[in-house]
LUMLUMMAR-682865 format. One record per residue: x, y, z of N, C-alpha, C, O in turn. Coordinates in Angstrom, 3 decimals. Each point is the difference from the previous one (the first is absolute). Layout:
<<X; Y; Z>; <X; Y; Z>; <X; Y; Z>; <X; Y; Z>>
...
REM end
This chain:
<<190.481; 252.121; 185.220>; <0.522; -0.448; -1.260>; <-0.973; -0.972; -0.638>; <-0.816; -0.571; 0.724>>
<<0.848; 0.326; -2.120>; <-1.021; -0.808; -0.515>; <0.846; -1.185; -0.033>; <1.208; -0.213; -0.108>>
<<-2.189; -0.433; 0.230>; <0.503; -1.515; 0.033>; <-0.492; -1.262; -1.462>; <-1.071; -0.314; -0.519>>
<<1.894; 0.083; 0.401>; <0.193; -0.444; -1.440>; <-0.235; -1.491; -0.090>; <0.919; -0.818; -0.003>>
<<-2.190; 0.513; -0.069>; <0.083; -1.768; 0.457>; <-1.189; -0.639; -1.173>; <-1.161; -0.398; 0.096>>
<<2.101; 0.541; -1.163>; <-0.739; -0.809; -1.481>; <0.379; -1.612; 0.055>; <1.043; -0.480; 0.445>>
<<-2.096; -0.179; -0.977>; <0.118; -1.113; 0.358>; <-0.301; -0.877; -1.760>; <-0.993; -0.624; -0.373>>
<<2.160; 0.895; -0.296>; <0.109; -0.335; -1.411>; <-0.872; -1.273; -0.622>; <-0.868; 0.069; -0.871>>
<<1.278; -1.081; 1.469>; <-0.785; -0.844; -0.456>; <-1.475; -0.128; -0.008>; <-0.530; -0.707; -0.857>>
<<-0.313; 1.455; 1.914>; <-1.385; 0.372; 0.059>; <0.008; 0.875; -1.059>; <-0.821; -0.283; -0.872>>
<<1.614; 1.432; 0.641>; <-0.632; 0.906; -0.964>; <0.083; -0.827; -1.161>; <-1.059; 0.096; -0.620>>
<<2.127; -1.117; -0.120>; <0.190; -0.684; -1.114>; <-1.582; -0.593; 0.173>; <-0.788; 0.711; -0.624>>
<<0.370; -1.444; 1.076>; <-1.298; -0.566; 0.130>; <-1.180; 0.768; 0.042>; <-0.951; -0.743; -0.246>>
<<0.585; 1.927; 0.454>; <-0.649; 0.920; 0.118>; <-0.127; 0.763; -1.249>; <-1.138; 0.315; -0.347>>
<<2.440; 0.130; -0.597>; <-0.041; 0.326; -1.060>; <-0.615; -1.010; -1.098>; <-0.962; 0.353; -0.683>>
<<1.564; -1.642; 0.541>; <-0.695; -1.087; -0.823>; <-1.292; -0.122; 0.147>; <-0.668; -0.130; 1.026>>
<<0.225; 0.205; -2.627>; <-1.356; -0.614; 0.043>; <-0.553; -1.168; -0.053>; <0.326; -0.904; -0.771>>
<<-1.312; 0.868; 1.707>; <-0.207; -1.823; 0.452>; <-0.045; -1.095; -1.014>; <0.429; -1.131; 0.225>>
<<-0.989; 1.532; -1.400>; <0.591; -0.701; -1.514>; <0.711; -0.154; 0.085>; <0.088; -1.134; -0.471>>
<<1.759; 1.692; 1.108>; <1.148; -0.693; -0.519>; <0.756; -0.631; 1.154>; <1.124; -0.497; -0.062>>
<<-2.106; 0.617; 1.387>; <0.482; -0.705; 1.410>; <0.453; -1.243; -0.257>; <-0.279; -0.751; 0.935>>
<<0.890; 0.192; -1.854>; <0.413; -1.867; -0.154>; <1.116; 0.015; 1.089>; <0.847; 0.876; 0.177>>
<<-1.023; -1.984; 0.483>; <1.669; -0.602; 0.832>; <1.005; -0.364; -0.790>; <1.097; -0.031; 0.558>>
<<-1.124; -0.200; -1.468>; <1.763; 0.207; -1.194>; <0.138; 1.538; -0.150>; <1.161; 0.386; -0.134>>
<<-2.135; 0.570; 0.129>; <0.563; 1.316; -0.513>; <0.111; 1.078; 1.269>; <0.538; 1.106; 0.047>>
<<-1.220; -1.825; 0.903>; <0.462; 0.469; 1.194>; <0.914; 0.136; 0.574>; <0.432; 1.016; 0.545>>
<<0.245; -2.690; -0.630>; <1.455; -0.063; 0.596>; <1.250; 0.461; -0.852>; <1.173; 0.125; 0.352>>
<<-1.805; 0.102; -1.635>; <1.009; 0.831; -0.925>; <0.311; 1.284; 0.163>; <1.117; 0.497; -0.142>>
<<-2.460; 0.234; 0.547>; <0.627; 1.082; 0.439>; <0.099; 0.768; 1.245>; <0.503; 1.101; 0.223>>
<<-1.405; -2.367; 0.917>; <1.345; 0.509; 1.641>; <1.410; -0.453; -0.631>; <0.960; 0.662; 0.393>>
<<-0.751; -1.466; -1.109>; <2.011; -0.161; -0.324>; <0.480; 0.768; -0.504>; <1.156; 0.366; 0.210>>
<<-2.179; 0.240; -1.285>; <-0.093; 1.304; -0.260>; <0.697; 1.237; 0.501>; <0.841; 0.710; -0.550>>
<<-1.329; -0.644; 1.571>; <0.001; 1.329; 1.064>; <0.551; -0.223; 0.963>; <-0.276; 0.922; 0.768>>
<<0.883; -1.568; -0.325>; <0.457; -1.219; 1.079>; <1.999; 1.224; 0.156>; <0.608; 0.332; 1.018>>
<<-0.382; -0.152; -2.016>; <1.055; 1.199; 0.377>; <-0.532; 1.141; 0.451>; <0.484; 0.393; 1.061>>
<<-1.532; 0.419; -1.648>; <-0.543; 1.077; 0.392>; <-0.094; -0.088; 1.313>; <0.476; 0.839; 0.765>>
<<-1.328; -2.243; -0.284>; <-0.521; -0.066; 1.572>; <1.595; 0.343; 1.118>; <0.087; 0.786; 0.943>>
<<0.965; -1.695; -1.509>; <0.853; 0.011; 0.909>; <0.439; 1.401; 0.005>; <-0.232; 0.609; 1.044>>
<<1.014; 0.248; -2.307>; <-0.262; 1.140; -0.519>; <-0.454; 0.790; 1.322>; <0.832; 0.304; 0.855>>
<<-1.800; -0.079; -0.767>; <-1.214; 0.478; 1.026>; <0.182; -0.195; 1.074>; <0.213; 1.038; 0.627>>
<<-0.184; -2.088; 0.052>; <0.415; -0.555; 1.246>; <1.633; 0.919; 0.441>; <0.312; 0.733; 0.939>>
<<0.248; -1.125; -1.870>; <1.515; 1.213; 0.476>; <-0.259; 1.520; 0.086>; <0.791; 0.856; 0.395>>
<<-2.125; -0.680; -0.868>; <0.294; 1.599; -0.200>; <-0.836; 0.742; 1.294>; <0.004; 1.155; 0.427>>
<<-0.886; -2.682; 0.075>; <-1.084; -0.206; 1.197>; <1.234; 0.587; 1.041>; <0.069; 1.145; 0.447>>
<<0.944; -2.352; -0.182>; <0.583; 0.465; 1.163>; <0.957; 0.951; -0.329>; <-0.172; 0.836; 0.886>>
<<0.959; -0.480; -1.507>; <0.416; 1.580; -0.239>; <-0.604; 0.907; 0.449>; <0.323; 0.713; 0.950>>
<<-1.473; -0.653; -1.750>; <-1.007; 0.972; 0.109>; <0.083; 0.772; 1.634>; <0.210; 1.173; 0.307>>
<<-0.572; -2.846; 0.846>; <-0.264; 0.044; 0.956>; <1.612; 0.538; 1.082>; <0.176; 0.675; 1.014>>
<<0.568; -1.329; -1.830>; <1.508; 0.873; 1.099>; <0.112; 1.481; -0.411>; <0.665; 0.721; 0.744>>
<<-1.205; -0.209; -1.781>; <0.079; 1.355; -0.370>; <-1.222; 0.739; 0.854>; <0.305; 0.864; 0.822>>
<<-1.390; -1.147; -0.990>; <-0.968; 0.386; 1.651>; <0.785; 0.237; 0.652>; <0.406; 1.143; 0.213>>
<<0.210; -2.617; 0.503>; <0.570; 0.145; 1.238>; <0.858; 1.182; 0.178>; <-0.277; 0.793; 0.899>>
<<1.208; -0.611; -1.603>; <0.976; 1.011; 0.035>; <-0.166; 1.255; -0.529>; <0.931; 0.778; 0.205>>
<<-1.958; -0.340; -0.892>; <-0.649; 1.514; -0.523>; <-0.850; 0.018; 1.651>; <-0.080; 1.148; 0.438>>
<<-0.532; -2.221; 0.480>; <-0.588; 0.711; 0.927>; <0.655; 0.085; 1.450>; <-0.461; 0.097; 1.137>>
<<1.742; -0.178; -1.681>; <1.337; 0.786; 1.326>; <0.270; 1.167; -0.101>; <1.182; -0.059; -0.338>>
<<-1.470; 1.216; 0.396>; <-0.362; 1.198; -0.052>; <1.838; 0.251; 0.753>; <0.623; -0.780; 0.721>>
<<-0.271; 1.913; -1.160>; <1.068; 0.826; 0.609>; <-0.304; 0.089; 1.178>; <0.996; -0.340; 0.639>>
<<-2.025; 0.674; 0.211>; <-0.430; 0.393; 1.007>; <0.316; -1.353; 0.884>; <0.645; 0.090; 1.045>>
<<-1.028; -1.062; -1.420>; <-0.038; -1.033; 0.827>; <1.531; -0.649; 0.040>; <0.332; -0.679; 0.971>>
<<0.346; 0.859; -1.788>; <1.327; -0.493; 0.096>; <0.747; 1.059; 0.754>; <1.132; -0.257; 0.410>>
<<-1.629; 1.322; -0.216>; <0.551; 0.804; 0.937>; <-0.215; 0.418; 1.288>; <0.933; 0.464; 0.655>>
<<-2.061; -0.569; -0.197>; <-0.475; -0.630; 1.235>; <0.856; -1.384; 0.878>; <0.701; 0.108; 1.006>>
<<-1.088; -1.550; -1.880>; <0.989; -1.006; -0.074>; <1.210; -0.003; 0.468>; <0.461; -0.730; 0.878>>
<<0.225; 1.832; -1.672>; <1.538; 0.094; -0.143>; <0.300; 1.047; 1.730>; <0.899; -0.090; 0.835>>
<<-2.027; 0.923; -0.909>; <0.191; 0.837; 1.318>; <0.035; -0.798; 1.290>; <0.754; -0.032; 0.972>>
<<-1.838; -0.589; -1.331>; <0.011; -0.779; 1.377>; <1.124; -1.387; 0.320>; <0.403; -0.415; 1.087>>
<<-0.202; 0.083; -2.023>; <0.775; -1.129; 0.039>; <1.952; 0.448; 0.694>; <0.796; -0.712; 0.612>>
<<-0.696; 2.029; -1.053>; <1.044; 1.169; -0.019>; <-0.116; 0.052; 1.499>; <0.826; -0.509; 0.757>>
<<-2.130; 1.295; -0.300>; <0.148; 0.363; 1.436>; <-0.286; -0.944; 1.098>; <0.581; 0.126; 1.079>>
<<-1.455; -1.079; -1.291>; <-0.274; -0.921; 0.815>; <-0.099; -1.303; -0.210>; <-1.077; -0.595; 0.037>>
<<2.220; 0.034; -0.280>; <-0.008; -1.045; -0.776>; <-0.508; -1.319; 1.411>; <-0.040; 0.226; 1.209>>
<<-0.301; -1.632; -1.973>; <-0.363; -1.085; 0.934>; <1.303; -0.824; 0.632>; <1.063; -0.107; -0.613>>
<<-1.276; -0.384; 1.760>; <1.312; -0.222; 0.629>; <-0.460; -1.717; -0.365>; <0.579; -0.971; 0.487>>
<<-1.749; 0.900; -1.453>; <-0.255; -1.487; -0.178>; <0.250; -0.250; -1.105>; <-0.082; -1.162; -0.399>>
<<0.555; 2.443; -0.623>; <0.271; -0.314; -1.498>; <-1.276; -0.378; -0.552>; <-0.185; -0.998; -0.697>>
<<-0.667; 1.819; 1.032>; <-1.404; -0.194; -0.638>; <-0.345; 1.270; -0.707>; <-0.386; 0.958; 0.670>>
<<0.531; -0.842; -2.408>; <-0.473; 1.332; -0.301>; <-1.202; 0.577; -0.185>; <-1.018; -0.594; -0.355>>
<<1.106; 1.591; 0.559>; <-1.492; 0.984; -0.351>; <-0.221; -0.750; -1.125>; <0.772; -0.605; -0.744>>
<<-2.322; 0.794; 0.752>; <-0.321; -0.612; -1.478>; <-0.956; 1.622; -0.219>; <-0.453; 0.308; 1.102>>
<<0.087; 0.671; -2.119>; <-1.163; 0.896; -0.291>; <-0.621; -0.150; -1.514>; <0.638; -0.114; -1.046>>
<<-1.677; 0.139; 1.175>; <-0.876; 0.344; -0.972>; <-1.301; 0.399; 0.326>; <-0.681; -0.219; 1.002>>
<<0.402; 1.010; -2.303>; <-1.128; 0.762; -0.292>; <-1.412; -0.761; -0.382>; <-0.045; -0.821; -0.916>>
<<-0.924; 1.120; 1.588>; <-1.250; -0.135; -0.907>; <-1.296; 0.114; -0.054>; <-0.472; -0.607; 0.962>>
<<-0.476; 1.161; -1.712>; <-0.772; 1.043; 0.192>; <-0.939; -0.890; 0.931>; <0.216; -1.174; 0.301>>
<<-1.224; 1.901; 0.070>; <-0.885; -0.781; 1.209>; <-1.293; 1.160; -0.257>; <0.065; 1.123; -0.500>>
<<-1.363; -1.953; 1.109>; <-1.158; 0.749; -0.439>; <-0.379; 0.420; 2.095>; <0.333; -0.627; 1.005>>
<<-1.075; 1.834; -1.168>; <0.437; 0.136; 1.333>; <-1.376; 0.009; 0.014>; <-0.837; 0.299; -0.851>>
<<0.739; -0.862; 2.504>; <-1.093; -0.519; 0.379>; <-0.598; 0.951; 0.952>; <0.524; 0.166; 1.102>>
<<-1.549; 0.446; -1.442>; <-0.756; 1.375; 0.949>; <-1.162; -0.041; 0.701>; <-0.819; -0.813; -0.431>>
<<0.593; 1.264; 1.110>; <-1.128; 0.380; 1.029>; <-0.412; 1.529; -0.453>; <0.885; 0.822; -0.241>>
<<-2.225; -0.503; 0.144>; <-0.372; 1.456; 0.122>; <-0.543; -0.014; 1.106>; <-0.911; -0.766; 0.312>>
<<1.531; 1.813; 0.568>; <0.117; 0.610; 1.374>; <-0.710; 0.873; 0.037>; <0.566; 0.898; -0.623>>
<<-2.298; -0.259; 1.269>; <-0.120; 1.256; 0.018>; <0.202; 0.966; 1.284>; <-0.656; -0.151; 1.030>>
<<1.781; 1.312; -1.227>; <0.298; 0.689; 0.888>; <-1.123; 1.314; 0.318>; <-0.818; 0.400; -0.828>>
<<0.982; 0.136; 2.166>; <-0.254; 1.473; 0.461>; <0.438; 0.781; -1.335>; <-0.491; 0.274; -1.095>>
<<1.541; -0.095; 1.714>; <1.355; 0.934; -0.441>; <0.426; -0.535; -1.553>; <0.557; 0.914; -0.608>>
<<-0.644; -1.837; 0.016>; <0.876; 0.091; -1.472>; <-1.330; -0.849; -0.268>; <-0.689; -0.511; 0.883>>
<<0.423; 0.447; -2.440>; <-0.921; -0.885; -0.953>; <0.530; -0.111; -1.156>; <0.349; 0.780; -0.886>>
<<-0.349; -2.039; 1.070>; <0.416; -0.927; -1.419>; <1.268; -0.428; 0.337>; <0.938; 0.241; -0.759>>
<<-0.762; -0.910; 1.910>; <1.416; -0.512; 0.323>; <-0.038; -1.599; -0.645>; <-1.097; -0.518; -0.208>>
<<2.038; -0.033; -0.015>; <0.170; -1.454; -0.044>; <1.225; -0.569; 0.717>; <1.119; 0.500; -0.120>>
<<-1.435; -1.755; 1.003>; <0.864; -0.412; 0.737>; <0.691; -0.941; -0.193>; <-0.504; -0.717; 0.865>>
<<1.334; 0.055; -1.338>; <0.763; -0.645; -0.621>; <0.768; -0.991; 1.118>; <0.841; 0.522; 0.732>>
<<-1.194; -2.239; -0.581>; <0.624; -0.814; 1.043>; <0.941; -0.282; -0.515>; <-0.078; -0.128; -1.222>>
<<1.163; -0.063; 1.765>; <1.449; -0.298; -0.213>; <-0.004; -0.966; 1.350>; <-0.412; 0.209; 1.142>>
<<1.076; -1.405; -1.790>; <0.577; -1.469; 1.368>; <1.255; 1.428; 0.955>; <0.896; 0.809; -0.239>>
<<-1.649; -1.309; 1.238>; <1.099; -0.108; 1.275>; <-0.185; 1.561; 0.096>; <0.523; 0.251; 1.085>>
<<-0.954; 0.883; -1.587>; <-0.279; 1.604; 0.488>; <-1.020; 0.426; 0.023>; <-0.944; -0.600; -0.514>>
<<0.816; 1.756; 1.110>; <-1.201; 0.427; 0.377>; <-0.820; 0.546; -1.815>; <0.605; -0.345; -1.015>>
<<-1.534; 0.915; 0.924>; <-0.756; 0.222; -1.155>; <0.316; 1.285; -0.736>; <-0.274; 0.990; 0.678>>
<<0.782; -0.722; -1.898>; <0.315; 0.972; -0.363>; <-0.916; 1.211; -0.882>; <-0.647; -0.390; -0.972>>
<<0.632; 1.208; 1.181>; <-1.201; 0.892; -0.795>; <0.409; 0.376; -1.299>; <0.926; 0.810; 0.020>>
<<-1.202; -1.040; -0.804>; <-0.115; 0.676; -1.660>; <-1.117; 0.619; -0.104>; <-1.063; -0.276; 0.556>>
<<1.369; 1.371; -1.484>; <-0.924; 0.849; -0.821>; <-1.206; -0.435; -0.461>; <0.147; -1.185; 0.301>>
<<-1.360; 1.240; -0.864>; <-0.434; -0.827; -1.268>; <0.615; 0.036; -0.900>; <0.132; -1.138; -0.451>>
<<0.688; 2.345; -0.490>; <0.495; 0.216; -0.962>; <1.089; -0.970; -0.399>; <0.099; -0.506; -1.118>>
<<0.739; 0.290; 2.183>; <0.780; -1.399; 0.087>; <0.004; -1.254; 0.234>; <0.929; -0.796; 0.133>>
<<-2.617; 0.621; -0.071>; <-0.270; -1.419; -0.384>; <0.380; -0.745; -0.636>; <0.538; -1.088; 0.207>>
<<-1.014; 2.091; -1.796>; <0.092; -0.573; -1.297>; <1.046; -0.376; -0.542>; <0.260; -0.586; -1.051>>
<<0.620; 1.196; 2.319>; <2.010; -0.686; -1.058>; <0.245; -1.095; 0.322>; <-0.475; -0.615; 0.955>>
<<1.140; 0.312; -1.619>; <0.794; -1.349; 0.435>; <0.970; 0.154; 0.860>; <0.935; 0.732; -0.324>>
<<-0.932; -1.197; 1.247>; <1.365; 0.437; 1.304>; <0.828; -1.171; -0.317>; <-0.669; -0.961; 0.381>>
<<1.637; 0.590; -0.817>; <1.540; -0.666; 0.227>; <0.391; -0.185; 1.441>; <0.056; 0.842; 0.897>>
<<0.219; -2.215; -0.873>; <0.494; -0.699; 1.186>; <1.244; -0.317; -0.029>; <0.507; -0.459; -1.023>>
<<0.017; 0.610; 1.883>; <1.942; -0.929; -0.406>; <-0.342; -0.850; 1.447>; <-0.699; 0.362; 0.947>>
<<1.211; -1.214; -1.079>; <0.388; -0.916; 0.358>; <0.941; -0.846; 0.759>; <0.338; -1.128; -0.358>>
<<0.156; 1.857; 1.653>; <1.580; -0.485; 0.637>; <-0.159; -1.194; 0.395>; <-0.987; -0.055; 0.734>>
<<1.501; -0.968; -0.872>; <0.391; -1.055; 0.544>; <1.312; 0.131; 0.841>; <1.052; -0.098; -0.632>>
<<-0.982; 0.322; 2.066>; <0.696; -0.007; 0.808>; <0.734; -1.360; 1.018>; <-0.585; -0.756; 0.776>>
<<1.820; 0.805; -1.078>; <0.815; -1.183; 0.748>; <-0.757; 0.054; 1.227>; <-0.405; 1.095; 0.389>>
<<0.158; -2.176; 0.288>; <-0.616; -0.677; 1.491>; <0.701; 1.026; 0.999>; <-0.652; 0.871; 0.577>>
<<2.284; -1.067; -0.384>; <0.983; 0.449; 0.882>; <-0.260; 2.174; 0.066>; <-0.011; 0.690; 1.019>>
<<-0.119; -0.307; -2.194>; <-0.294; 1.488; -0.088>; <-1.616; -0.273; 0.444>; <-0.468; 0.432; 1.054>>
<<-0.114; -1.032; -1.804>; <-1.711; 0.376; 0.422>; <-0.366; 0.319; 1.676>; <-0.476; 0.983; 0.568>>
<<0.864; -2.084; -0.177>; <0.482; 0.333; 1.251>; <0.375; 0.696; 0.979>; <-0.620; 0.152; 1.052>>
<<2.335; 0.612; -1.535>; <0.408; 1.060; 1.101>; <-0.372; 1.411; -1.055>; <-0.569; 0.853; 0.682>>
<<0.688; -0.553; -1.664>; <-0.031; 1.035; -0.500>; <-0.683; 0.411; -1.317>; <0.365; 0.747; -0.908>>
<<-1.522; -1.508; 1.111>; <-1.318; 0.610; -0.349>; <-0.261; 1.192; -0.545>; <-0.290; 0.118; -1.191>>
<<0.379; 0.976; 2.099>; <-0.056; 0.935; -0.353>; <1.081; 1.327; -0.693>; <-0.141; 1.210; -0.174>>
<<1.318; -2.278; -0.101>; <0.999; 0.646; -0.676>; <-0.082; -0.372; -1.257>; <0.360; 0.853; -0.811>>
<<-0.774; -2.008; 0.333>; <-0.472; -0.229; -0.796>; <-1.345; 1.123; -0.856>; <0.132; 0.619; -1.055>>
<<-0.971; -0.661; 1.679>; <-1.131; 0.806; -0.183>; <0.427; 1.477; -0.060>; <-0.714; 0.662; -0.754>>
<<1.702; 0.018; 1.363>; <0.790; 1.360; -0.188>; <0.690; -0.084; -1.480>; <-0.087; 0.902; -0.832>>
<<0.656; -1.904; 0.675>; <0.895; -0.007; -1.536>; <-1.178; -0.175; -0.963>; <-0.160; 0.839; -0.887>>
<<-0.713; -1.928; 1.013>; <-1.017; 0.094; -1.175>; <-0.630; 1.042; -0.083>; <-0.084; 0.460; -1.139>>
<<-0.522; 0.235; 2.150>; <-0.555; 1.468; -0.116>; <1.131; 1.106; -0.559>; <-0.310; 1.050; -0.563>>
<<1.118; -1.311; 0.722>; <1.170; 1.188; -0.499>; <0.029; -0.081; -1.481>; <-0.075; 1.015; -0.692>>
<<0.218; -2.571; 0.046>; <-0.272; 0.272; -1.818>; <-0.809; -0.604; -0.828>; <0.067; -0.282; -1.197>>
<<-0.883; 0.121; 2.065>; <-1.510; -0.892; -1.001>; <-0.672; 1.533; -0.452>; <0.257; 0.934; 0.761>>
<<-1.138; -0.642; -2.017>; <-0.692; 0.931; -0.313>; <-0.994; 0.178; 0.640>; <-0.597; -1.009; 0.374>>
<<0.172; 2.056; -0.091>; <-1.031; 0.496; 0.797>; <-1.351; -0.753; -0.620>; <-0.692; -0.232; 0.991>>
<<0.273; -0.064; -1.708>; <-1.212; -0.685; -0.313>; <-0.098; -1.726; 0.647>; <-0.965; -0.741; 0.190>>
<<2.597; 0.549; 0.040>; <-0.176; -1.687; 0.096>; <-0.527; -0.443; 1.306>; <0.043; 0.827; 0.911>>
<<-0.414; -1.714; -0.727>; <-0.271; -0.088; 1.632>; <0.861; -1.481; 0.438>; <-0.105; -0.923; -0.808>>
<<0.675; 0.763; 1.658>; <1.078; -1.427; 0.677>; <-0.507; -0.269; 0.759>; <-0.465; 0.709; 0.893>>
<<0.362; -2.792; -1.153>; <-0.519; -0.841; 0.808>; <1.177; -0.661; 0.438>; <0.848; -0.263; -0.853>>
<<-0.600; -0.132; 2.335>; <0.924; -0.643; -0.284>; <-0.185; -1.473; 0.583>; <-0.924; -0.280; 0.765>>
<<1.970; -0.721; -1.232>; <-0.276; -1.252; 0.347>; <0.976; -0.692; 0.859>; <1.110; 0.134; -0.515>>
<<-1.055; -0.747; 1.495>; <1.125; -0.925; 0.717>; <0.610; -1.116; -1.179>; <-0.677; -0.598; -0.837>>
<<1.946; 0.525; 1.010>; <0.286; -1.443; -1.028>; <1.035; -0.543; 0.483>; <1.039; 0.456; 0.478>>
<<-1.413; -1.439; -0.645>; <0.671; -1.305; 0.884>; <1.402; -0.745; -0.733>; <1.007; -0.582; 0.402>>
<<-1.339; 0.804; -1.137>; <1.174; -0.874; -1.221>; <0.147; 0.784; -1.226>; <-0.963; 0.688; -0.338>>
<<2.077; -0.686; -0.418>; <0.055; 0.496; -1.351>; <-1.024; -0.708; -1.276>; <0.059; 0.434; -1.150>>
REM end
């Protein structure tokens, strides 16, 4: 998303020409603009809870909702998920048998092979944040439900969490 970070009173100063830079006509018109700024400032953090909530995807509230459904925390600690893109970090491998592999490190698994052709995408990450008490015994039931409705392009990291 673009990020929107004008900084009014520099541009007011930036537009004026240094002929009319006086400190009486200065402070006339930051008082000037002095609504606009606040103006701005409200539309700053709006702006920013509407991000937040355009980048909760259906997918992730349903994941969330799955897991929370089937395996809930006996500590009252909820899943937390989100998405977000990640640049993947490669090795070129040269094989016998295949050429032009790229190997892709992922924390905590072994190395995964991509195409070259699928370098160039952007792969999507989600994000589980998993209660302490599940991370624990059922790990991998976890990892069965996220594989069951995350999209085939996404790839899941998941995280231990200690507290809400």
């Amino acid at each position: 998303m673009t990020d929107y970070n004008v900084d009014l009173r520099r541009w007011l100063l930036q537009m004026l020409p240094i002929s009319l830079r006086r400190k009486r006509l200065m402070a006339f018109l930051v008082s000037a603009l002095e609504p606009l700024v606040s103006l701005y400032a409200g539309w700053r953090s709006l702006q920013s809870d509407d991000v937040e909530f355009l980048q909760t995807t259906g997918q992730v509230c349903y994941i969330r909702g799955a897991l929370q459904r089937r395996l809930p925390s006996s500590l009252n600690i909820r899943y937390r998920v989100d998405t977000a893109p990640r640049e993947v970090e490669a090795i070129y491998a040269l094989s016998e048998a295949v050429e032009g592999v790229l190997l892709t490190l992922q924390a905590g698994k072994t190395p995964v092979a991509y195409p070259e052709s699928m370098f160039c995408q952007t792969i999507n990450l989600i994000i589980v944040y998993v209660p302490r008490d599940i991370y624990d015994r059922n790990l991998a039931d976890v990892i069965s439900i996220v594989e069951r409705y995350k999209l085939p392009s996404k790839q899941a990291s998941y995280i231990r969490l200690t507290s809400n």
